[in-house]
C-alpha positions as a Markdown table, in Angstrom:
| # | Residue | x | y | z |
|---|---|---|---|---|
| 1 | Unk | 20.7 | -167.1 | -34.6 |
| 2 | Unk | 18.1 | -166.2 | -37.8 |
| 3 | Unk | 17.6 | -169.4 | -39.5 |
| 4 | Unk | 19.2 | -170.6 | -42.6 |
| 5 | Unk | 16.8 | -169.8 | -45.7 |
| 6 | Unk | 18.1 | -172.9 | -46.8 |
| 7 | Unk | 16.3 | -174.6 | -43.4 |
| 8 | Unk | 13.4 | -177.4 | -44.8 |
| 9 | Unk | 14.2 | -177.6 | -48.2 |
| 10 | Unk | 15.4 | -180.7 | -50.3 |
| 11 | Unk | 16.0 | -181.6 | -53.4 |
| 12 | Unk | 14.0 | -184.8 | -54.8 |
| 13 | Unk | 16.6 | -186.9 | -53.4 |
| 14 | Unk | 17.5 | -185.5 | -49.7 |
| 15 | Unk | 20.5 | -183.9 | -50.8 |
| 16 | Unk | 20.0 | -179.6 | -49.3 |
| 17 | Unk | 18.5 | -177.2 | -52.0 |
| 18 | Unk | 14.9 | -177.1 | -53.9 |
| 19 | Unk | 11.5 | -178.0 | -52.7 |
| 20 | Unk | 9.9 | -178.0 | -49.7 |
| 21 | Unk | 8.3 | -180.2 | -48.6 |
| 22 | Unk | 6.7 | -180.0 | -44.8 |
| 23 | Unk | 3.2 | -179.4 | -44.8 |
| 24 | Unk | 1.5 | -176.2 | -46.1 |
| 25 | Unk | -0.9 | -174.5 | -44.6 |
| 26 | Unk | -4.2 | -174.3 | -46.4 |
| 27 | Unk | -2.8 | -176.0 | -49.5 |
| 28 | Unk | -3.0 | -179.8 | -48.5 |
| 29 | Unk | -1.0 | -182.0 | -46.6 |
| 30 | Unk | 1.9 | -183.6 | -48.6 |
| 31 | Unk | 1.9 | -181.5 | -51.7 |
| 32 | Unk | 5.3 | -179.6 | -52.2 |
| 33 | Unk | 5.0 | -175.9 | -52.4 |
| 34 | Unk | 7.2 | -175.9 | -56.0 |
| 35 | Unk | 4.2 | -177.4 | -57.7 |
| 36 | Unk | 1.3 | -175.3 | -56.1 |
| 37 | Unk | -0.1 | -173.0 | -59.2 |
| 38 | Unk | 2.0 | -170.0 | -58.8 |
| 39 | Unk | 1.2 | -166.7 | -61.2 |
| 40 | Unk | 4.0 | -167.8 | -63.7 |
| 41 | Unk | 2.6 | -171.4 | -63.7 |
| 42 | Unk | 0.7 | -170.7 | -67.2 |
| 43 | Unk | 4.2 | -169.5 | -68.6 |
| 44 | Unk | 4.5 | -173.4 | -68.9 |
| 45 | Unk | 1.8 | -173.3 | -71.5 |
| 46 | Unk | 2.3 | -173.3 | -75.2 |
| 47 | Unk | 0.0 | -172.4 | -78.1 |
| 48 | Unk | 0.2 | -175.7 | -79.0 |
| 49 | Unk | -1.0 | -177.3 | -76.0 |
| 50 | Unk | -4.4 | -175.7 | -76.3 |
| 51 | Unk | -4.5 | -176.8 | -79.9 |
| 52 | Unk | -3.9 | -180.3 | -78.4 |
| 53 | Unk | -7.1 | -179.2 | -75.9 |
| 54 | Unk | -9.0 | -178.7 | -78.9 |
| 55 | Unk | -8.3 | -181.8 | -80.2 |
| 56 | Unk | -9.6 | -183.7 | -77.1 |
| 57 | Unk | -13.0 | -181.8 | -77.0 |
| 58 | Unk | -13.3 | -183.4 | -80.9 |
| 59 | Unk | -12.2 | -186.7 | -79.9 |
| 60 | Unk | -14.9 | -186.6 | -77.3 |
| 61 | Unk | -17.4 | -184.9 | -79.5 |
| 62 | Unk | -17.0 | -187.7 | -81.9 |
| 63 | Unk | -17.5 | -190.9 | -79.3 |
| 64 | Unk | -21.1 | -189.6 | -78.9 |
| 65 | Unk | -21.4 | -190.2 | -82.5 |
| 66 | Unk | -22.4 | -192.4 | -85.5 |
| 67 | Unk | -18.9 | -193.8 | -87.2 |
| 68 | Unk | -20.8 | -195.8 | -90.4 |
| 69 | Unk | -23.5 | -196.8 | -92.3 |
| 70 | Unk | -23.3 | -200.5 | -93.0 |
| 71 | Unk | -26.1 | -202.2 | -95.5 |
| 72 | Unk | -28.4 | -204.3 | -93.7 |
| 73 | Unk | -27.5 | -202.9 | -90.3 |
| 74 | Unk | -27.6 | -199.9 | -89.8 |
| 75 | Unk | -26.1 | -197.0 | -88.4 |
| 76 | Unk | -22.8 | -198.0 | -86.1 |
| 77 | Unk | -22.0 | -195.9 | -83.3 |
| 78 | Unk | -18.2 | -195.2 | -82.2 |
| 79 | Unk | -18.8 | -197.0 | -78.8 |
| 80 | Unk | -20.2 | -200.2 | -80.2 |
| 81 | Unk | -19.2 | -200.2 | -82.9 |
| 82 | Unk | -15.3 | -200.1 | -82.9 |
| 83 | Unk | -14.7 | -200.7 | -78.9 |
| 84 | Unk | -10.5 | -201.1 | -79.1 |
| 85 | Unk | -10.5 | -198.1 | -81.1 |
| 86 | Unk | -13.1 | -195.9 | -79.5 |
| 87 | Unk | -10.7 | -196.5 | -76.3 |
| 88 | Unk | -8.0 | -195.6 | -78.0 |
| 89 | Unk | -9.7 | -192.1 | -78.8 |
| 90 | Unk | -10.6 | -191.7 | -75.2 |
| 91 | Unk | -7.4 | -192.8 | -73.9 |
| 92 | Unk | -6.1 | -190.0 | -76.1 |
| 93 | Unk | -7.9 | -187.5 | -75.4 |
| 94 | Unk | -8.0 | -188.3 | -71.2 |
| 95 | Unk | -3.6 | -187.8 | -71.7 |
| 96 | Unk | -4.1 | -184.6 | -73.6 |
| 97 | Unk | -6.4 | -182.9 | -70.9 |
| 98 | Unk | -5.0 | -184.5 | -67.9 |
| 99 | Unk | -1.5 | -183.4 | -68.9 |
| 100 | Unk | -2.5 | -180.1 | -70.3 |
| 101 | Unk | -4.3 | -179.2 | -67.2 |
| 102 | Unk | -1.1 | -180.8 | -64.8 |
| 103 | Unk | 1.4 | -177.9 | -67.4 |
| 104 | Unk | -1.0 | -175.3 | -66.6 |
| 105 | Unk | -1.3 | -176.1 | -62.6 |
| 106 | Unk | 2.6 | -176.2 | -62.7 |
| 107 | Unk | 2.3 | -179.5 | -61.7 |
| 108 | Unk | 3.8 | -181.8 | -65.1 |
| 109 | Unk | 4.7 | -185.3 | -63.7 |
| 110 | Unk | 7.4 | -185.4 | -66.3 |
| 111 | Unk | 9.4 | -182.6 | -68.3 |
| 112 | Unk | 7.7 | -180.9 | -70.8 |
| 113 | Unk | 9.2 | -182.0 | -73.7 |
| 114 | Unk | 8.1 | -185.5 | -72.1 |
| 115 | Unk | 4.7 | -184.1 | -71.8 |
| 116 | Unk | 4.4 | -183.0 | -75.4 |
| 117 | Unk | 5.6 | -186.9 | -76.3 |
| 118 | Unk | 2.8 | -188.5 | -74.9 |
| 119 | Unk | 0.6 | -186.7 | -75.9 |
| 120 | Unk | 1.2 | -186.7 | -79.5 |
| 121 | Unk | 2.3 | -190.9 | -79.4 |
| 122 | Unk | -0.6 | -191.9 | -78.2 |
| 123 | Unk | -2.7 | -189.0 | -80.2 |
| 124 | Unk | -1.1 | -191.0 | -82.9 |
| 125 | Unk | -1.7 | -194.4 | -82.3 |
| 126 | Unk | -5.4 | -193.3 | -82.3 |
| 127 | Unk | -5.1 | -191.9 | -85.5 |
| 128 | Unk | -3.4 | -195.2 | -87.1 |
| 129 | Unk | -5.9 | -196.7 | -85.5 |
| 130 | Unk | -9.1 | -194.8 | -86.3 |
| 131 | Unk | -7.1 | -194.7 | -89.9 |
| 132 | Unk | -7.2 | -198.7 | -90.0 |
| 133 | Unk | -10.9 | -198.9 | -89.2 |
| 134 | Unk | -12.0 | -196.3 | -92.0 |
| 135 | Unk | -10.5 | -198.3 | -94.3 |
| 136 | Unk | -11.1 | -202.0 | -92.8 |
| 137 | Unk | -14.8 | -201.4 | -91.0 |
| 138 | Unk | -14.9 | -204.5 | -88.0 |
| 139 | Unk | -18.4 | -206.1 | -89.5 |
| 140 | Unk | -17.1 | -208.7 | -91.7 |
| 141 | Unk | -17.9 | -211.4 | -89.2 |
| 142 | Unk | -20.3 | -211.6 | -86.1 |
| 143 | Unk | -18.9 | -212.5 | -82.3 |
| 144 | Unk | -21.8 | -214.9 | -81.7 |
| 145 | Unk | -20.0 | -217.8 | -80.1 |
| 146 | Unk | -20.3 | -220.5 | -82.9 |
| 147 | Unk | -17.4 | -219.6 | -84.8 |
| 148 | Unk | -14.0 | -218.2 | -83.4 |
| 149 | Unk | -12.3 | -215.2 | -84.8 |
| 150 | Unk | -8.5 | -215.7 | -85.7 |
| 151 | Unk | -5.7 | -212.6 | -85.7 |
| 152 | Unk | -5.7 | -211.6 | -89.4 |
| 153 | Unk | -8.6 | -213.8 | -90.2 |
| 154 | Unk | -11.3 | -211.4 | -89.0 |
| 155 | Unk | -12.2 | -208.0 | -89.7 |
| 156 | Unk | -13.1 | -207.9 | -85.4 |
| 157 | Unk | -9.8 | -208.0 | -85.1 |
| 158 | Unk | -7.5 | -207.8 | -88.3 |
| 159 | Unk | -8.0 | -208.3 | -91.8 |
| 160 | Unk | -7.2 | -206.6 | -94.9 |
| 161 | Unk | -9.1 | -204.0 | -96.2 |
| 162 | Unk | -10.4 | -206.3 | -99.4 |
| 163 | Unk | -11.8 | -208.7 | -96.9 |
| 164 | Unk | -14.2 | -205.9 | -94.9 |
| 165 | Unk | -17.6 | -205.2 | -96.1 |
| 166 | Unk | -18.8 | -201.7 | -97.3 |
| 167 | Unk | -19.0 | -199.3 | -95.1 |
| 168 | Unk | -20.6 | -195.7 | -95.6 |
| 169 | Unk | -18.3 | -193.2 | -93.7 |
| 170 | Unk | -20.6 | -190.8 | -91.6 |
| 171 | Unk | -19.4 | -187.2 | -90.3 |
| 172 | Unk | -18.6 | -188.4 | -86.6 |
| 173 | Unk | -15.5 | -190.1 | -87.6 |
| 174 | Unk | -14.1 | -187.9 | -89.7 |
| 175 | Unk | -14.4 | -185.1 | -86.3 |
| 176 | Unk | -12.5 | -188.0 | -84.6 |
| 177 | Unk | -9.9 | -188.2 | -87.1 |
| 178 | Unk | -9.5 | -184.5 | -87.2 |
| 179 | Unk | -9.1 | -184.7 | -83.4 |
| 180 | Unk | -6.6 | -187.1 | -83.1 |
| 181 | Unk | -4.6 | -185.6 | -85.8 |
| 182 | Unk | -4.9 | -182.2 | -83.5 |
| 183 | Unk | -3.7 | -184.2 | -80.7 |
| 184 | Unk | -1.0 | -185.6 | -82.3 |
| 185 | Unk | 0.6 | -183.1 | -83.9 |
| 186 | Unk | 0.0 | -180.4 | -81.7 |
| 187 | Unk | 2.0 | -182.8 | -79.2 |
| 188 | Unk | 5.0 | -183.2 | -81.4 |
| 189 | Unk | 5.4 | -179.7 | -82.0 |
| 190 | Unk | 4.9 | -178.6 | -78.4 |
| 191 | Unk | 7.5 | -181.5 | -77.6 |
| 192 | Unk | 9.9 | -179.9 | -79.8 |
| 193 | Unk | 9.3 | -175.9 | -78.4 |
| 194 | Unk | 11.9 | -174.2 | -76.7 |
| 195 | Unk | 9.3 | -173.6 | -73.9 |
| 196 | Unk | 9.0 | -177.6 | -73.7 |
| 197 | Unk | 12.8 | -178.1 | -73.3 |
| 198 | Unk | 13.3 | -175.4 | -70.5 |
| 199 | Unk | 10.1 | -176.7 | -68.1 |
| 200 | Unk | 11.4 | -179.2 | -65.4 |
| 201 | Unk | 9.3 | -182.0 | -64.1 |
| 202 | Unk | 6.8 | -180.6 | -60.7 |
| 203 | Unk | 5.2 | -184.1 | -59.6 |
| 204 | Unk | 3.4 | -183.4 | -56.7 |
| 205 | Unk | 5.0 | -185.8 | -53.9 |
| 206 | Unk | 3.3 | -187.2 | -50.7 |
| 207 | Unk | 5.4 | -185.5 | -47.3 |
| 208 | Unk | 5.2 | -189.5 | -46.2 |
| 209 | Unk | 6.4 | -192.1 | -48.7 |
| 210 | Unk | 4.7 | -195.3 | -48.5 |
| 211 | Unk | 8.1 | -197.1 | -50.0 |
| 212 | Unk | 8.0 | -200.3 | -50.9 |
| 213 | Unk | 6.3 | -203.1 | -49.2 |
| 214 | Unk | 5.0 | -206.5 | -49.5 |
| 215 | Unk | 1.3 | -205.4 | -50.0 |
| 216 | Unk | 2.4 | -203.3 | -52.6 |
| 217 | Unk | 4.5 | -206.2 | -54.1 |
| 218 | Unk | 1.0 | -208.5 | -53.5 |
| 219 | Unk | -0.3 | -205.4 | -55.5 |
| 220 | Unk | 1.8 | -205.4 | -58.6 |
| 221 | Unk | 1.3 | -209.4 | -58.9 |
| 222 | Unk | -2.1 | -209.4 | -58.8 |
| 223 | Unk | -2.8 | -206.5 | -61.2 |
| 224 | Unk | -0.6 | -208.6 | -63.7 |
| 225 | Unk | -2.4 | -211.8 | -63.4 |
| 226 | Unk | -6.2 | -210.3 | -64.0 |
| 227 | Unk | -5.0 | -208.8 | -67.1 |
| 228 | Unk | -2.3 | -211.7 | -68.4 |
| 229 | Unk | -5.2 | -214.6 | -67.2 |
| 230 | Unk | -8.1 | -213.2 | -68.6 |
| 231 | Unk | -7.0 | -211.2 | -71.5 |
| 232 | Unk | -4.2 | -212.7 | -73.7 |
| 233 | Unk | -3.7 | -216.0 | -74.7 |
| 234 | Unk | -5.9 | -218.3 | -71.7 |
| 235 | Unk | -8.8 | -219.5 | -72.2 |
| 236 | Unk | -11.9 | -217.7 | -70.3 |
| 237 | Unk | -14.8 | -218.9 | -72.3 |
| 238 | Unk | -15.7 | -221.9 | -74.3 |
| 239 | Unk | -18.4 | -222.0 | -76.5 |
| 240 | Unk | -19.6 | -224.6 | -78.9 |
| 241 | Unk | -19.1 | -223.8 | -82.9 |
| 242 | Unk | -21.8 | -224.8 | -85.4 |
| 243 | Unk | -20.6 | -228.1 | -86.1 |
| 244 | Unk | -20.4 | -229.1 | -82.2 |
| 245 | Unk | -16.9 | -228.4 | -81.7 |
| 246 | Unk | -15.1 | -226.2 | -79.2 |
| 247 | Unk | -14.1 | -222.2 | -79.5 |
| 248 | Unk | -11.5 | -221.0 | -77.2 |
| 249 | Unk | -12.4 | -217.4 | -76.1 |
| 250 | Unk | -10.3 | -214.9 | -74.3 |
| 251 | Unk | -11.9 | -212.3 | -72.8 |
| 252 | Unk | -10.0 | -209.9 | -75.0 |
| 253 | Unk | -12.5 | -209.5 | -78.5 |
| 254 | Unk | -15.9 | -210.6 | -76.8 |
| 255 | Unk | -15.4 | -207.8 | -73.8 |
| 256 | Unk | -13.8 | -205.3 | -75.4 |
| 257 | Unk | -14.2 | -202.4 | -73.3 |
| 258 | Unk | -13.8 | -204.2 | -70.3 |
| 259 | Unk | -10.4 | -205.6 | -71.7 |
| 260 | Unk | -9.4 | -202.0 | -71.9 |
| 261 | Unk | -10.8 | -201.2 | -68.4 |
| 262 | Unk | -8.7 | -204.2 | -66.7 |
| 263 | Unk | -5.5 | -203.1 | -68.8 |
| 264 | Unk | -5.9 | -199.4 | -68.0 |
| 265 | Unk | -6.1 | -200.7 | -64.0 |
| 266 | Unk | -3.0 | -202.9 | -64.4 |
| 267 | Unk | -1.2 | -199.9 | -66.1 |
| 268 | Unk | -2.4 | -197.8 | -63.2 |
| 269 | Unk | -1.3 | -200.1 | -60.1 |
| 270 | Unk | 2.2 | -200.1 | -61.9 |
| 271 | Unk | 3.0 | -196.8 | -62.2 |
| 272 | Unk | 1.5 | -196.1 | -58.7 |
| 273 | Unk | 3.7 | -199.1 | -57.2 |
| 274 | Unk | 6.7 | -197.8 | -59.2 |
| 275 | Unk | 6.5 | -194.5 | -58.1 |
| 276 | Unk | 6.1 | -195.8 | -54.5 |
| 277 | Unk | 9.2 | -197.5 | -54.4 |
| 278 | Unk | 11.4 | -194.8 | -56.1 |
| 279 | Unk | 10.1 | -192.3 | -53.2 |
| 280 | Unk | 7.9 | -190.4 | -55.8 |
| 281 | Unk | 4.7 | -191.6 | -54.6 |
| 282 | Unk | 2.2 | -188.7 | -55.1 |
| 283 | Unk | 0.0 | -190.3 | -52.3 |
| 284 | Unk | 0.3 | -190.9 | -48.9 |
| 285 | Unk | 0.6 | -194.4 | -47.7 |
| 286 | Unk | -2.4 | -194.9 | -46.6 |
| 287 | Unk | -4.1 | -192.8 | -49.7 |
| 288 | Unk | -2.2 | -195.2 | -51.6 |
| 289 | Unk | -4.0 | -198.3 | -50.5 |
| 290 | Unk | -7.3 | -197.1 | -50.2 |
| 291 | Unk | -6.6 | -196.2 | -54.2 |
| 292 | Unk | -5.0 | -199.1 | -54.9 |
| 293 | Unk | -8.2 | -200.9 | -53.0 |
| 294 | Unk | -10.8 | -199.2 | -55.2 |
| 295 | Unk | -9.2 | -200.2 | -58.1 |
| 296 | Unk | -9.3 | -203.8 | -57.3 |
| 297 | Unk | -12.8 | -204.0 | -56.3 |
| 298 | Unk | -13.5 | -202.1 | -59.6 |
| 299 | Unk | -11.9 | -204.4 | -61.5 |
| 300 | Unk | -13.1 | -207.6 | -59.6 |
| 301 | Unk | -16.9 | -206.5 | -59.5 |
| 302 | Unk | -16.4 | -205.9 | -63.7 |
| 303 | Unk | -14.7 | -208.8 | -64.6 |
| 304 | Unk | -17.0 | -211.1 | -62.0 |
| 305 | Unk | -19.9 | -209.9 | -63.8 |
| 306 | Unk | -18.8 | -211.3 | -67.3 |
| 307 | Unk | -18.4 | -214.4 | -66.0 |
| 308 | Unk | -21.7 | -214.7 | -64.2 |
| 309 | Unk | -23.2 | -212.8 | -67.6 |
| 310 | Unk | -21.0 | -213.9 | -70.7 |
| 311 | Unk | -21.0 | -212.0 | -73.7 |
| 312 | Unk | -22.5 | -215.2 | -75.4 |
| 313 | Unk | -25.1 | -215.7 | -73.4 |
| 314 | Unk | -25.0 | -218.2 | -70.7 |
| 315 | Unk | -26.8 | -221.2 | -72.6 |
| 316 | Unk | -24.0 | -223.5 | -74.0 |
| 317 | Unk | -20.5 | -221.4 | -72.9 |
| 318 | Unk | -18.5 | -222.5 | -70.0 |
| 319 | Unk | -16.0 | -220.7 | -67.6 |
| 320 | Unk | -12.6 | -221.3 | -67.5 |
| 321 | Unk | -10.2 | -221.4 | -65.1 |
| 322 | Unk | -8.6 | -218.2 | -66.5 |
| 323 | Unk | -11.3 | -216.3 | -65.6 |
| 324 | Unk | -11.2 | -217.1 | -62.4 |
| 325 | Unk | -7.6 | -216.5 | -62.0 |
| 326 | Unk | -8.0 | -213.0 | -63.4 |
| 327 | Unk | -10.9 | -212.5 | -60.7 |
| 328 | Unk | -8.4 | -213.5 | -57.8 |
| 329 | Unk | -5.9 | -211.0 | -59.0 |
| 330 | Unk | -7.8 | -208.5 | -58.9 |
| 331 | Unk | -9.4 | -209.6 | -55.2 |
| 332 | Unk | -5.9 | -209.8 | -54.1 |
| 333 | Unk | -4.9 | -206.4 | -55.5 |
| 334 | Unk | -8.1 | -205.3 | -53.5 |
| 335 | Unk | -6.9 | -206.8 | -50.1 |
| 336 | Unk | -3.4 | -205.8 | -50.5 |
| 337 | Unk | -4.4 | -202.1 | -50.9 |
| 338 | Unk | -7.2 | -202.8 | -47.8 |
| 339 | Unk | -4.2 | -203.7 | -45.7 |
| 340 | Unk | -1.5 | -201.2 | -46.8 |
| 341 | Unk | -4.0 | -198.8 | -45.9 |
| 342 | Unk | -5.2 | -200.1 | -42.7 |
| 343 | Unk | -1.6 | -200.6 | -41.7 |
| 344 | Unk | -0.2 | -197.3 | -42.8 |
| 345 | Unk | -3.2 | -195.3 | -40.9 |
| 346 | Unk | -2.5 | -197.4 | -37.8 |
| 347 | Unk | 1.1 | -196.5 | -38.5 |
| 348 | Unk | -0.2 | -192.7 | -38.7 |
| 349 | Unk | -2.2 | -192.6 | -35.6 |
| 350 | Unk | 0.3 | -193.7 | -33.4 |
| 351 | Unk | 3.2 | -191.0 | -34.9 |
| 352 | Unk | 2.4 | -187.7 | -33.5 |
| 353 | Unk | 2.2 | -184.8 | -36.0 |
| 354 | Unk | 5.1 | -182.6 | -35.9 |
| 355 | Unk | 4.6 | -179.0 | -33.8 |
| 356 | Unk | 5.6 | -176.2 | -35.5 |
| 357 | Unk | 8.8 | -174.3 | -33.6 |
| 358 | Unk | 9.3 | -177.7 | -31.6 |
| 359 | Unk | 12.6 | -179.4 | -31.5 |
């Protein structure tokens, strides 16, 4: 009897009809054949995801740049000069070309109208953002260890645009604020196309689902406490102030770009655990820790280094024990993902791989 042309396909959830997902030959083991590019895949596309493209080019244009022209100082690159919001920018543009890129694959993680959402919120967060600094530059007060920055009582963090110094606006931020207004908008309106409402979600799916397990669990926990330890409201540095007092650091203002790494990470081992545990994972399981592994010695190496090397200098500032809190999460996020993977490839090896026509 001819087999059923139904035979070896499932829905997302098991239950008889959509994609299959056995191994295809040539294309990679565990990717779904639904989400392999496919001639119609660019029908996805919309006019107003390339403008969002185009937007992302500027945005990344514009980090290589000068932002101002402060008296007494200088030029101010984007990069050093307004770290929170030059990762802002990047983080920007790295959605609108990594979800662009996924629509024209045919391989969107989420719907497309979900797709055109993300790209324009966070294209406009950057562009309240990078709005905020052209008006409020960040050099009304120095991080130099002897004085502590408050929220709303510094122009490194927030202040009001009467308290920041003058500022002369070059040409590199205005192409960054041209870019994420690109982003943004171009986002919104693809969001709100007909195309974007008819495209279904293609997430590419591992054949083997790690599911949920207690080194993932380990994981999530530890990619929380290196972020919450080190960069909110704990103390990882303490410096002396001018008149021989104490000043409570986090690690949040005086590392800037590293805050953002760590945060980026911890965002990262979420969604990665989440999608693990909802049998979504888009990796193997053993794929999945060796990620989840990298990321934690990433992070761990980073943050390690600012505490041997403290943005202050190390004459006069001590460690606390925040820091090294934030250090063991990420080590155990690192070991966790060392041991899903070693356990999962062990688990592999010992499962024979299925024979095509056997029974």
């Amino acid at each position: 009897m001819a087999p059923s042309r139904c035979e070896g396909w499932q829905d997302r959830g098991g239950r008889g009809t959509g994609v299959r997902t056995d191994d295809i030959k040539g294309g990679g083991r565990g990717w779904p054949r639904d989400v392999r590019a496919s001639p119609d895949a660019m029908a996805r596309m919309t006019t107003w995801l390339w403008v969002a493209l185009a937007g992302a080019v500027l945005q990344l244009v514009a980090l290589g740049t000068d932002f101002y022209n402060v008296k007494g100082q200088g030029a101010k690159g984007a990069w050093l000069g307004v770290p929170h919001t030059s990762d802002l920018i990047l983080l920007s543009a790295l959605v609108a070309i990594v979800l662009v890129a996924f629509t024209a694959a045919g391989r969107n993680p989420v719907r497309g109208r979900n797709v055109g959402l993300a790209i324009g919120i966070v294209g406009l967060l950057a562009a309240l953002q990078l709005g905020y600094r052209m008006i409020a530059p960040p050099f009304g007060a120095s991080i130099s260890g002897d004085q502590t920055i408050e929220i709303f009582g510094g122009c490194q963090w927030y202040c009001a645009p009467g308290d920041a110094v003058d500022a002369k606006l070059l040409t590199g931020i205005w192409i960054a604020l041209a870019g994420c207004v690109l982003v943004a908008s171009a986002g919104f309106l693809h969001a709100f196309s007909r195309r974007a409402r008819e495209t279904p979600a293609s997430p590419p799916m591992a054949t083997e689902q790690p599911g949920m397990t207690p080194w993932l669990g380990l994981a999530g926990i530890g990619a929380v406490a290196q972020f919450i330890f080190g960069y909110t409201l704990f103390t990882v540095y303490t410096t002396k102030a001018t008149d021989g007092s104490d000043v409570n650091w986090s690690g949040w203002i005086p590392t800037a770009h590293l805050s953002s790494l760590v945060l980026a990470i911890t965002v990262i081992v979420l969604l990665l655990i989440r999608a693990a545990s909802r049998g979504r994972s888009p990796l193997s399981p053993s794929a999945l820790g060796g990620v989840l592994a990298v990321l934690g010695v990433v992070a761990g190496a980073r943050i390690s280094y600012r505490l041997v090397e403290p943005p202050f200098g190390s004459d006069g500032t001590s460690i606390g024990i925040a820091g090294y809190l934030s250090v063991a999460g990420a080590v155990l996020v690192a070991i966790a993902g060392i041991v899903q993977a070693a356990r999962s490839s062990h688990r592999e090896e010992r499962t024979p791989e299925a024979v095509p026509g056997s029974t």
